[in-house]
C-alpha positions as CSV (number, residue, x, y, z in Angstrom):
1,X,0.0,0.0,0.0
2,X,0.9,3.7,-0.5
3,X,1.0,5.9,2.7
4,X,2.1,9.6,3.3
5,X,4.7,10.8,6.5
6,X,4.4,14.1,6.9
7,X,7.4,15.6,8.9
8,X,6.1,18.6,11.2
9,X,8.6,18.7,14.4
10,X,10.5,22.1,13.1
11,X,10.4,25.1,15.2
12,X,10.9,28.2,12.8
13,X,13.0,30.3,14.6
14,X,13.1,33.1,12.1
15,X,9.0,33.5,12.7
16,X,9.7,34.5,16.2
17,X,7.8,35.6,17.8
18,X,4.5,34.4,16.2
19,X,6.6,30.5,15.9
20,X,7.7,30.0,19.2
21,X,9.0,26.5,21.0
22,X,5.8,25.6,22.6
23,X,4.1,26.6,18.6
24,X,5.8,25.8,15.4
25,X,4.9,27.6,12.4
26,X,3.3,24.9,10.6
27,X,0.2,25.7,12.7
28,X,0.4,29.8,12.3
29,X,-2.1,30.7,10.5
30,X,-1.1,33.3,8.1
31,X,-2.2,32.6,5.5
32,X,-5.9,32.8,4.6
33,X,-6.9,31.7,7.9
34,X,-5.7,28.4,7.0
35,X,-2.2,26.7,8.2
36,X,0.3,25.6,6.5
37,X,0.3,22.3,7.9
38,X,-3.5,21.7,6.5
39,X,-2.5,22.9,3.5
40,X,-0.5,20.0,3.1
41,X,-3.0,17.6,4.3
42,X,-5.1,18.6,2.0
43,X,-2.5,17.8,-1.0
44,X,-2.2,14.8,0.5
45,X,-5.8,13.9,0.9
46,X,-6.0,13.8,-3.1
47,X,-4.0,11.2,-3.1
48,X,-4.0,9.0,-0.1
49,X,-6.7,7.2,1.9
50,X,-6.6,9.4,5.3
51,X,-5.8,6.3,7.5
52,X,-3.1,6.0,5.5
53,X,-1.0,9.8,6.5
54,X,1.0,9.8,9.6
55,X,2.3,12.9,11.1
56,X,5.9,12.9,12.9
57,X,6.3,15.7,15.7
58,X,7.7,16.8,18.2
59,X,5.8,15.7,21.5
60,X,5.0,19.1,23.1
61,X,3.3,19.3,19.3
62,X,1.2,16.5,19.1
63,X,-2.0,18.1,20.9
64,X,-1.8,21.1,18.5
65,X,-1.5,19.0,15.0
66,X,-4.6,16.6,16.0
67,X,-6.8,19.8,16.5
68,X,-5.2,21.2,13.3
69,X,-5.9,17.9,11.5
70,X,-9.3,16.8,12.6
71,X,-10.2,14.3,10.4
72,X,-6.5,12.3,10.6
73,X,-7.2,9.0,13.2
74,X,-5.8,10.6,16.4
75,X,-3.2,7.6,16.4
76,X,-1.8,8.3,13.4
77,X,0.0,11.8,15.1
78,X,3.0,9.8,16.0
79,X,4.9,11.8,18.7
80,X,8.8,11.8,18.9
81,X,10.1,12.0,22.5
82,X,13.2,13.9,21.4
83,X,14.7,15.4,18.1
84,X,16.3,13.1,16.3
85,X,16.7,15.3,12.7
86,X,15.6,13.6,9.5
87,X,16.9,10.4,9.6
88,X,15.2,9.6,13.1
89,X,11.6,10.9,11.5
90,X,12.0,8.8,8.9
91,X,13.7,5.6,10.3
92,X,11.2,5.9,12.7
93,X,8.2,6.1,10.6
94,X,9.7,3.7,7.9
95,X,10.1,0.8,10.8
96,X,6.2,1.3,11.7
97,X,5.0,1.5,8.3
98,X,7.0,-1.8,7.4
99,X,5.8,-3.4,10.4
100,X,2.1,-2.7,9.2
101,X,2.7,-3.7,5.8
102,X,6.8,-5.2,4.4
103,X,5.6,-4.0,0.8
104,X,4.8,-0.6,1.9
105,X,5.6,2.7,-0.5
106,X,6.2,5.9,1.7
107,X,6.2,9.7,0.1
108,X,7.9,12.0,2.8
109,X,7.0,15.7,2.8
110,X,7.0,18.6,5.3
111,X,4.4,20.5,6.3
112,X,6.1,24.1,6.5
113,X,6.1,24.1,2.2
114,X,3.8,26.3,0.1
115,X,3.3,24.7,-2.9
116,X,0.8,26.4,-5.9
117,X,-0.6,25.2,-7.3
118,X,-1.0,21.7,-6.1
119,X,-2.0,20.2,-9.2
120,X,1.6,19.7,-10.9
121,X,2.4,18.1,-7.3
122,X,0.1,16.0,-7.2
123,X,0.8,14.6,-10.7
124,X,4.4,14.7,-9.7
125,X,3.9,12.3,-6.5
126,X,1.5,10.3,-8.4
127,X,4.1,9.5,-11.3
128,X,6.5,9.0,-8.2
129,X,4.9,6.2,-6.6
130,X,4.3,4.3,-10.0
131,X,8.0,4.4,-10.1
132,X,8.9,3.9,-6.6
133,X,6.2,1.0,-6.8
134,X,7.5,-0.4,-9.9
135,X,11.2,0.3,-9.1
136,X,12.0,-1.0,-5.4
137,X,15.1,-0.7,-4.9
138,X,14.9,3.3,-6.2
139,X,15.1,6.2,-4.0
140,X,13.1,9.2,-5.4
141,X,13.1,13.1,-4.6
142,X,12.0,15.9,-5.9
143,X,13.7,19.1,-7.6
144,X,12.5,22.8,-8.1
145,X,14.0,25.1,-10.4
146,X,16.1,27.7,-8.4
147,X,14.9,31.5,-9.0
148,X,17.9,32.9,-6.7
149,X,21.2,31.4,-5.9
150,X,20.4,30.3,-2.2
151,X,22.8,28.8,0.2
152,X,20.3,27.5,2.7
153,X,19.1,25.0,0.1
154,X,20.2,21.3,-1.0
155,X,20.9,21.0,-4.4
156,X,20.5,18.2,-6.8
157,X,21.5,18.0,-10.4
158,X,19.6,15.8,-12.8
159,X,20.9,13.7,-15.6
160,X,19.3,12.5,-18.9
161,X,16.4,9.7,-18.6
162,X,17.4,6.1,-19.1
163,X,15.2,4.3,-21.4
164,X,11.3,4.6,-21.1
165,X,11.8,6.2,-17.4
166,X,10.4,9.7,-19.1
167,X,10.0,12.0,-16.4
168,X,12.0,10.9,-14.2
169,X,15.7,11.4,-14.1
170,X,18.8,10.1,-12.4
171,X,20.5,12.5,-9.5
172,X,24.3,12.7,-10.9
173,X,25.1,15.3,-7.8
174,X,23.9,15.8,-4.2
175,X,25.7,19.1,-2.4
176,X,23.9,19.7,0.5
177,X,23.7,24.0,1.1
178,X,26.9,25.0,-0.5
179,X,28.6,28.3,-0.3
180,X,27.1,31.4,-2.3
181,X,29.8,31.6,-4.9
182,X,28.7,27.6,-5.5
183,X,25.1,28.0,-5.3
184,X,25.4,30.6,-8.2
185,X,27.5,28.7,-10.6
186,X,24.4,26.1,-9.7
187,X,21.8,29.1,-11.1
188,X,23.9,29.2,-14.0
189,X,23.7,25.3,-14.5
190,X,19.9,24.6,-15.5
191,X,20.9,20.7,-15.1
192,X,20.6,22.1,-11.1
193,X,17.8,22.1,-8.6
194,X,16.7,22.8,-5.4
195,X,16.4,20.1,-3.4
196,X,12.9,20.0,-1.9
197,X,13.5,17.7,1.0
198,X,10.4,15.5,-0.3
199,X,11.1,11.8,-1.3
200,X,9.6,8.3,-2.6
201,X,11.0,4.9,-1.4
202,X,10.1,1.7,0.3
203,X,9.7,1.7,4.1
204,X,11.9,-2.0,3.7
205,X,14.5,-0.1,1.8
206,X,15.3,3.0,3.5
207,X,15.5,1.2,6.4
208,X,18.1,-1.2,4.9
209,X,20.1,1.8,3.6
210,X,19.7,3.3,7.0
211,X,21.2,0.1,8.7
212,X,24.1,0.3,5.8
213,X,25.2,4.2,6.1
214,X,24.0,4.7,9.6
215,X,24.4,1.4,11.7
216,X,23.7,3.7,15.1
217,X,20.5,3.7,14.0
218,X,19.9,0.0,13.2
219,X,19.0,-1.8,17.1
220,X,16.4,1.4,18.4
221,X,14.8,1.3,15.2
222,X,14.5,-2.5,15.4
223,X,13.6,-2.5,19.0
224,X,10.9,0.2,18.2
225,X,9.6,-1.7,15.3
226,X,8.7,-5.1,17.3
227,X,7.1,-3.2,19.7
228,X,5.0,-1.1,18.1
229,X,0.7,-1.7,18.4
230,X,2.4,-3.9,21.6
231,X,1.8,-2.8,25.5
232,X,5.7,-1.4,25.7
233,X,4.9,0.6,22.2
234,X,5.6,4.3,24.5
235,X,8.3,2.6,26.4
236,X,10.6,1.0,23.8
237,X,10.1,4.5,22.1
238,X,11.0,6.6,24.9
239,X,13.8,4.3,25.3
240,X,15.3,3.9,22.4
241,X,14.6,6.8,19.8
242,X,17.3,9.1,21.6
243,X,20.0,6.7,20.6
244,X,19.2,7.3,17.1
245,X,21.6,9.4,15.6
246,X,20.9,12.9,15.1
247,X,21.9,13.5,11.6
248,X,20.1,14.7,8.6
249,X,18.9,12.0,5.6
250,X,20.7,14.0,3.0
251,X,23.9,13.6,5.3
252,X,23.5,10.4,6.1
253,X,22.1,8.6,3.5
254,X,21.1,10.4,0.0
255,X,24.5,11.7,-0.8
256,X,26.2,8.4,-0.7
257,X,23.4,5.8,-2.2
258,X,22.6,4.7,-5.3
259,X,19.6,4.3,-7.7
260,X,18.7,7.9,-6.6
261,X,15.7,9.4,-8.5
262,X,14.3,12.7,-9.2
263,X,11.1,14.5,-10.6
264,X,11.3,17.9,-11.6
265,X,8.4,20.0,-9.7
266,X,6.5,22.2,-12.5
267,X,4.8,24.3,-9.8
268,X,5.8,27.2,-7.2
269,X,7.8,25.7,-4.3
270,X,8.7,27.6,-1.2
271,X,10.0,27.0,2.4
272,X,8.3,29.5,4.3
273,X,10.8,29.9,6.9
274,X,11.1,33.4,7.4
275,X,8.7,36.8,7.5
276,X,10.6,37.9,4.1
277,X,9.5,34.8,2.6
278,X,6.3,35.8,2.7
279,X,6.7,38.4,0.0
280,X,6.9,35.4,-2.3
281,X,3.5,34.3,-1.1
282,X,1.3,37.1,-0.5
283,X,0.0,40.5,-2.7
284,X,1.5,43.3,-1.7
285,X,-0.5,47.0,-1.3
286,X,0.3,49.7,-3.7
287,X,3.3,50.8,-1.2
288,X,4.7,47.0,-1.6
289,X,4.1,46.2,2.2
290,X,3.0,42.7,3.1
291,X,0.1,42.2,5.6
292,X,-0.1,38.5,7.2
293,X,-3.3,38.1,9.3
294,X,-4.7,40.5,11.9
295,X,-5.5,43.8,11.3
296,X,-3.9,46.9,10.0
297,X,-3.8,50.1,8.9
298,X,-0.5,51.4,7.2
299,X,0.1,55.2,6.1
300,X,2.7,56.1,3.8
301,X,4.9,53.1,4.4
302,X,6.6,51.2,1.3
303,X,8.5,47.8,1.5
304,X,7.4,46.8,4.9
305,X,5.9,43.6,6.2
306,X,3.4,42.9,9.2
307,X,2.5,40.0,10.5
308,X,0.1,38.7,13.6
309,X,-2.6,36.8,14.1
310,X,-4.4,38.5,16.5
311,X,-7.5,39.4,14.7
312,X,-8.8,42.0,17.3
313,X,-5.6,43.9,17.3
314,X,-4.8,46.6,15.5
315,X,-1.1,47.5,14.1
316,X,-1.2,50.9,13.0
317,X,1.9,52.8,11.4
318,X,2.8,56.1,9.6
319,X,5.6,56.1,6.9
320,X,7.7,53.3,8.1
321,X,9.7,51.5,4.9
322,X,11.7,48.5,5.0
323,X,10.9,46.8,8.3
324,X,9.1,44.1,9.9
325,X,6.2,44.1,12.5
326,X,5.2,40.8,14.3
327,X,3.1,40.7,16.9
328,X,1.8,38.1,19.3
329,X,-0.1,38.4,22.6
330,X,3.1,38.6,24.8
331,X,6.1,39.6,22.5
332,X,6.6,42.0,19.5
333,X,9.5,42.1,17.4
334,X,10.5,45.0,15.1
335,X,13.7,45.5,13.1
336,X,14.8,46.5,9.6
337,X,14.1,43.8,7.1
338,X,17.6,43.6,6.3
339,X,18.3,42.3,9.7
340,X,15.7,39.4,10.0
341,X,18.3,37.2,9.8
342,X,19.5,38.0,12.9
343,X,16.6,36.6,14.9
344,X,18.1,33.9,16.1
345,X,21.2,36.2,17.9
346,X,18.0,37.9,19.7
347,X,16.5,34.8,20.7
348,X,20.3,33.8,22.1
349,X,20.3,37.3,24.4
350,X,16.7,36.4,25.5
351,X,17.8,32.9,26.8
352,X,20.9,34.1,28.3
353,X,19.2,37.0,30.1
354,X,16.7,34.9,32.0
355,X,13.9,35.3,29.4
356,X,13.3,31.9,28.4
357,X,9.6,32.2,29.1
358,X,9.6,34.3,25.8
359,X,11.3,31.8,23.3
């Protein structure tokens, strides 16, 4: 059978404060009211029965994705007791999945992606699990077309098909977030893409690639495997998942494996993972500013982005340009757009200074 994994432990840092430890940013809702986390669901709906999604988290997060996702089996929110990167997520949702059925095909996607419109996905995935389904032993991602040299991307580039394979194509190169410099000779390249961190295989053969290039990972994953639907299920996991080594799949497994597939993506792709990333989403007023949620009223102010999700609070501002406003009930953050990346520093000083209770 086909099943979907959705990966939704990540934090978002760079959406502080409105994504916050205790709230990820998959469940903001900034975006038509909707978040992006059901926006994914509902992709994945299209294609697969709903008893057949799982959605890997972080534990504090498991409360918030089952109200998110009301109509996914309550079950099927799998809670990880500890971050364990990619290669737990998916070891660890590979062994349940094989336990539940050895033939099992599983597409891994994240839920922090905007994709638009779904349609070219959709066909995409579907064409990927004929292959995956057809070819066993393959191992099957996805590329997007890169509109900006980007060094906090994985990059992939894509051969020639073999034979009657059609759309999809053997990976030649896997460089996971290379320099600048690199990432634009990799513009220049069209044989280049973004890697977009979703993937095709069989729950039996990542885990036997696993075992190969991460043999850490091998005995917990086992161990969680046999007793999983048992009475020690919670235990063994509790136990045994922090010994899994905390390393990414691209690391640990995609960059050294063979029979590695991909499929270009003909549709919009982005990793909302920061408040400037949501001028690539959203319509901006006649002043260029971007308005996420809430309510606002904005005078004379050009190239400036707001962002909350308070609906009965008002941000109000008179010829700011080039900055960003996010608010949430107990913190606001406001700095030049050109120094969003330094979030992160901030949120260092806050946990040094005592203010934890803010992160």
């Amino acid at each position: 059978m086909d099943f979907a994994v959705i990966m939704a432990g990540g934090t978002g840092q760079r959406l502080w404060p409105l994504s916050r430890q205790g709230r990820p940013k998959q469940i903001l809702k900034l975006l038509g009211g909707r978040t992006l986390l059901q926006g994914c669901f509902d992709r994945l709906k299209e294609m697969f029965d709903v008893r057949h999604i799982l959605v890997l988290t972080n534990a504090q997060y498991a409360d918030q994705v089952r109200e998110n996702l009301t109509e996914l089996p309550k079950e099927n929110v799998i809670a990880e007791p500890c971050v364990r990167d990619t290669s737990g997520a998916i070891g660890l949702s590979a062994a349940i999945l094989a336990k539940a059925d050895p033939q099992a095909t599983m597409a891994v996607v994240t839920a922090d992606h905007v994709i638009d419109p779904p349609k070219p996905f959709i066909e995409a995935m579907r064409a990927a699990l004929a292959f995956v389904n057809s070819h066993p032993q393959a191992l099957l991602t996805f590329g997007v077309r890169p509109t900006y040299a980007s060094a906090q991307y994985g990059y992939i580039r894509l051969g020639e098909p073999k034979d009657k394979i059609g759309k999809v194509l053997p990976v030649t190169d896997f460089r996971e977030k290379p320099d600048l410099p690199t990432a634009e000779r990799y513009l220049a390249d069209r044989e280049y893409y973004w890697n977009s961190g979703m993937f095709v295989w069989k729950a039996e053969r990542i885990l036997a690639i696993l075992k190969a290039h991460l043999p850490g990972c091998a005995e917990p994953l086992e161990k969680i495997r046999q007793a999983w639907g048992g009475p020690d299920q919670q235990s063994t996991l509790q136990e045994w998942f922090p010994r899994i080594p905390k390393i990414s799949i691209d690391f640990a497994v995609l960059e050294k494996a063979e029979d590695v597939y991909g499929i270009p993506l003909g549709c919009r792709w982005l990793d909302l993972g920061s408040f400037t990333a949501l001028a690539e989403v959203l319509t901006p007023d006649d002043g260029h500013n971007i308005v996420a949620g809430g309510q606002s009223r904005l005078l004379d102010c050009r190239h400036t982005i707001v962002a909350t999700e308070d609906g009965g609070h008002l941000i109000a501002m008179i010829g700011v340009e080039d900055m960003i406003v996010a608010h949430s009930p107990d913190a606001t953050l406001i700095c030049p757009s050109n120094q969003s990346h330094r979030i992160k520093e901030l949120l260092s000083l806050l946990e040094k200074g005592g203010q934890g209770k803010f992160l």
